[in-house]
N, C-alpha and C positions, 0 to 999 in steps of 0.2 A: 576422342581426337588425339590421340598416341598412348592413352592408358589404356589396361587393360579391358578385351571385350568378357563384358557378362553371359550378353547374349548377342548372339550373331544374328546376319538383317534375317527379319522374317516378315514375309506377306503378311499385311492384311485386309488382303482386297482393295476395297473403293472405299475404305472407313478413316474416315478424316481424324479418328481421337481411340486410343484405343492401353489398354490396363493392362502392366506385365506382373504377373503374379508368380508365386514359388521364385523368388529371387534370394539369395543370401547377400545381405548389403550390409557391409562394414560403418557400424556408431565413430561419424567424424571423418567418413567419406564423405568427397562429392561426384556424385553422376552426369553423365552426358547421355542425353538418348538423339540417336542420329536418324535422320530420315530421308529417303529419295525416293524419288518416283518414276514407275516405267510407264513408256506410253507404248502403244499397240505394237510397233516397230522393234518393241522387246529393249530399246536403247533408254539409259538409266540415267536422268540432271544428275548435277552435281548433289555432293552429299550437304547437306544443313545439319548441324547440330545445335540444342539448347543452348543455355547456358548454365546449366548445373543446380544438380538440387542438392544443397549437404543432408545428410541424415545423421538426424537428433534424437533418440527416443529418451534421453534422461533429464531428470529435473533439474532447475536450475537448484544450487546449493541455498540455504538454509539463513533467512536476516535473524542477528540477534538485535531486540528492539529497546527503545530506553524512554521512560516516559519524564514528568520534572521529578520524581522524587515521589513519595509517599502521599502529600499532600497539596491539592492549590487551594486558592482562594477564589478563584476564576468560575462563574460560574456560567461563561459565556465561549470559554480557549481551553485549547487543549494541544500539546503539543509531544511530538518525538522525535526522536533521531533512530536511525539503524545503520548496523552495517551493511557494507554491499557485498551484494550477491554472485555469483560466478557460474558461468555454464561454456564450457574450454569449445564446443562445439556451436553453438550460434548463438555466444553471447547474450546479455539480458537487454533488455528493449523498454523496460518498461516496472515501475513498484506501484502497487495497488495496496491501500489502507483502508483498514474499515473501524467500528469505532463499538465498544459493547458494555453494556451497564453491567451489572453486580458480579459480572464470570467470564472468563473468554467462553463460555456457550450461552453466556445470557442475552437479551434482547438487542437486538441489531439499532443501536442510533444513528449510525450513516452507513450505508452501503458500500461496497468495496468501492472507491473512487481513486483516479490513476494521475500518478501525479511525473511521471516521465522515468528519467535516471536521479533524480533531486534523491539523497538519502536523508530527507527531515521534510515535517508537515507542520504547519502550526493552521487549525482547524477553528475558525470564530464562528460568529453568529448561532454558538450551541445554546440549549436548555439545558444546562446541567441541573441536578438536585442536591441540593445541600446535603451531606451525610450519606451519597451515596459510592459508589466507586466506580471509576471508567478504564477500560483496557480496551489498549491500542493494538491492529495486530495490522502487522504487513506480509505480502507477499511477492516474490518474485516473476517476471516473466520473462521466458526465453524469445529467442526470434523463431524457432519451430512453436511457440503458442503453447508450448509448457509452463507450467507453473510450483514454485517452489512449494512448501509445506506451511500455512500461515504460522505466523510466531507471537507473540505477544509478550509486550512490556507487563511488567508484575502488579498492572493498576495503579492508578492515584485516585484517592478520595477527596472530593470536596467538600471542604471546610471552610465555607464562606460564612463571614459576621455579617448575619444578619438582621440582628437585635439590637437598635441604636443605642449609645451609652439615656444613660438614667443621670440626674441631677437637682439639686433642690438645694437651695438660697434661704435663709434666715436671716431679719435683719432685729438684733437687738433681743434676742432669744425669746419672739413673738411677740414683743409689746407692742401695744397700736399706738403707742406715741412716745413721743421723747420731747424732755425737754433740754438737751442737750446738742450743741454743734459735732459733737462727734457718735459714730453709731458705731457698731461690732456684725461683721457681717460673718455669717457660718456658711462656709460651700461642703458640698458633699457631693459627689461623682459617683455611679460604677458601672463598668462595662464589659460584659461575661460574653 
């Protein structure tokens, strides 16, 4: 509709939907495809055009991810931040996290799940394992349904007390009786 033509009108036929191939189309163009119709008479409606497709073929840029720190005690939460991501041609739409024990290639504990434009997840109702390590990775998505490169936070290990303290009481350094109003109590505590 006053930009440049690609391709000039071309028949085709009585076909209601139809694929232009061998095109060379500029990353961060948008396109308009025009259409009219001739009826018997040879006389051509007015022209209709789209509204335009942009073309996107590259990924959105790259989150760098941050978890709490090396260690929780959480054996139920898990949480991170990142930053955001960029794609100059149809913008991001969308972050997807997913969530992996002992390696970023290790076993999948939650599936990539999409949390909108929000740059932080805090993830409850987990089974974590005491002693083991979880990394968080995120990914980008553009509005052409590209997808950035997953990233992952450097792991946190859970290190949750799970071993209630110890204690033990002596009164009068075991004797089973006194005859005295006052007694000597021994406390001792530990908890590793």
């Amino acid at each position: 509709t006053g930009g440049p033509i690609i391709r000039d009108w071309t028949s085709v036929g009585l076909a209601t939907e139809v694929t232009a191939t061998a095109l060379t189309l500029t990353i961060g163009t948008t396109y308009v495809i025009g259409v009219r119709v001739q009826n018997g008479a040879g006389l051509f409606s007015a022209d209709s055009f789209s509204d335009g497709i942009l073309v996107d073929t590259t990924q959105p840029s790259d989150v760098t991810v941050t978890d709490e720190g090396a260690t929780t005690t959480s054996t139920t939460t898990l949480h991170a931040t990142w930053s955001a991501s960029s794609d100059p041609e149809s913008g991001i739409t969308d972050y997807q996290y997913l969530i992996r024990r002992d390696s970023t290639t290790g076993a999948i504990m939650v599936t990539f799940t999409s949390v909108g434009l929000v740059t932080e997840v805090t993830r409850t109702g987990l089974s974590l394992t005491n002693g083991t390590t979880y990394f968080i990775g995120v990914q980008a998505k553009n509005g052409a349904g590209l997808f950035s490169a997953v990233r992952y936070a450097d792991g946190i290990l859970v290190q949750a007390d799970v071993t209630p303290p110890t204690g033990s009481i002596t009164i009068s350094d075991h004797a089973p009786y006194t005859t005295s109003q006052e007694v000597t109590l021994t406390l001792s505590a530990t908890d590793e």
